[in-house]
C-alpha positions in Angstrom: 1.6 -9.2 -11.6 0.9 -5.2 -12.0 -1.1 -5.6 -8.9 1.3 -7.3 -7.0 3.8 -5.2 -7.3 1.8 -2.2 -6.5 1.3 -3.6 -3.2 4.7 -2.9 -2.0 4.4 0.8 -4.4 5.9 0.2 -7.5 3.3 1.2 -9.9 5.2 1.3 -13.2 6.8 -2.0 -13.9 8.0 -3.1 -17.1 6.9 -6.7 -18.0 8.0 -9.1 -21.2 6.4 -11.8 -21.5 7.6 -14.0 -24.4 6.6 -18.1 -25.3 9.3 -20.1 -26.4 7.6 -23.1 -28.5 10.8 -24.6 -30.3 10.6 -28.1 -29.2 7.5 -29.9 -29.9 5.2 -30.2 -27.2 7.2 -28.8 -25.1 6.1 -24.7 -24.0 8.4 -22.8 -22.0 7.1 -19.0 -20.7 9.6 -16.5 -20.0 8.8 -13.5 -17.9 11.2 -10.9 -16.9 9.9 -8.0 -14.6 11.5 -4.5 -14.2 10.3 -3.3 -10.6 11.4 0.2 -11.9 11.4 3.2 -9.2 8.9 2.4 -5.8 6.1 5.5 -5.5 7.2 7.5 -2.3 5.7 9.5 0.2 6.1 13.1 -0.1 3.2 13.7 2.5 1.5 11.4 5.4 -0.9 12.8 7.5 -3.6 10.7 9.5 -6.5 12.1 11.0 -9.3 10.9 13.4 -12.0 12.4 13.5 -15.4 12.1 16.0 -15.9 13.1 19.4 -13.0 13.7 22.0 -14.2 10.1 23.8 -14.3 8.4 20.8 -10.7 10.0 20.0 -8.9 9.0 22.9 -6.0 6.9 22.7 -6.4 7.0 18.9 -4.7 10.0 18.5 -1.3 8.7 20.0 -1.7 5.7 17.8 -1.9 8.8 14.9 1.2 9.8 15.9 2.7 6.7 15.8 2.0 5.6 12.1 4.9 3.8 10.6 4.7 5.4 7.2 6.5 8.7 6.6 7.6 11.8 4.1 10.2 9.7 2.0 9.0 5.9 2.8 8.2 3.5 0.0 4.2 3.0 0.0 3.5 0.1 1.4 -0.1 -1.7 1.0 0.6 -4.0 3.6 1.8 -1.7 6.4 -1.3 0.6 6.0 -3.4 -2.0 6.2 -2.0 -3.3 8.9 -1.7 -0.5 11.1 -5.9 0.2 10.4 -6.8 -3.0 11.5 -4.3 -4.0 14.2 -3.4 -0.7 16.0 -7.1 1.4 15.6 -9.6 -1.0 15.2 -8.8 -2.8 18.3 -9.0 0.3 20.1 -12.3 -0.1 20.4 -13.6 2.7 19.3 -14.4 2.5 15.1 -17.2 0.6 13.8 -16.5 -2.0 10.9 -16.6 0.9 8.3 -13.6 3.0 9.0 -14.5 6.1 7.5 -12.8 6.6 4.2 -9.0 6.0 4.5 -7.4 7.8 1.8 -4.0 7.3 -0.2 -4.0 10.5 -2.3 -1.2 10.8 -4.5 -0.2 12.3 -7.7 2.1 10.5 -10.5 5.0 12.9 -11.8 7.2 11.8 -14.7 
């Protein structure tokens, strides 16, 4: 469930899980999830790197990333955007060279 949740960047959830087992036979599992406070972005920058051919036209896409200062982090909109705006491009091989999410937790 932790993972789940981290997916759409909320990374410090609070989850009870209790087992109610007061009728015979009969198990009931209660779970109750506190989302808590999504991890935002305080900092997005996207870089391509490689030679100006094998640049062109991704740069503009780099401009264009949906995720900004302020937005929740999203799994699925990162991932999204490297395989549905760059990799069709043309241009990358099947190893896209080390995306990055580089955050720091502050309590």
């Amino acid at each position: 469930m932790r993972e789940a949740l981290e997916a759409f960047g909320y990374y410090r959830p609070t989850i009870d899980v209790s087992l109610d087992t007061s009728e015979e036979g009969v198990y009931r599992l209660g779970v109750r999830v506190d989302a808590g406070e999504p991890v935002r972005l305080t900092k997005v920058q996207v870089q391509v790197a490689g030679s100006r051919g094998l640049r062109e036209g991704a740069d503009e896409k780099a401009a264009d990333f949906p995720l900004h200062a302020g937005d929740v982090l999203r799994h699925d909109i990162y991932g999204a955007v490297l395989s549905h705006v760059f990799c069709p491009l043309g241009k990358f091989d099947a190893t896209i060279h080390a995306p990055r999410v580089l955050f720091q937790m502050i309590w």
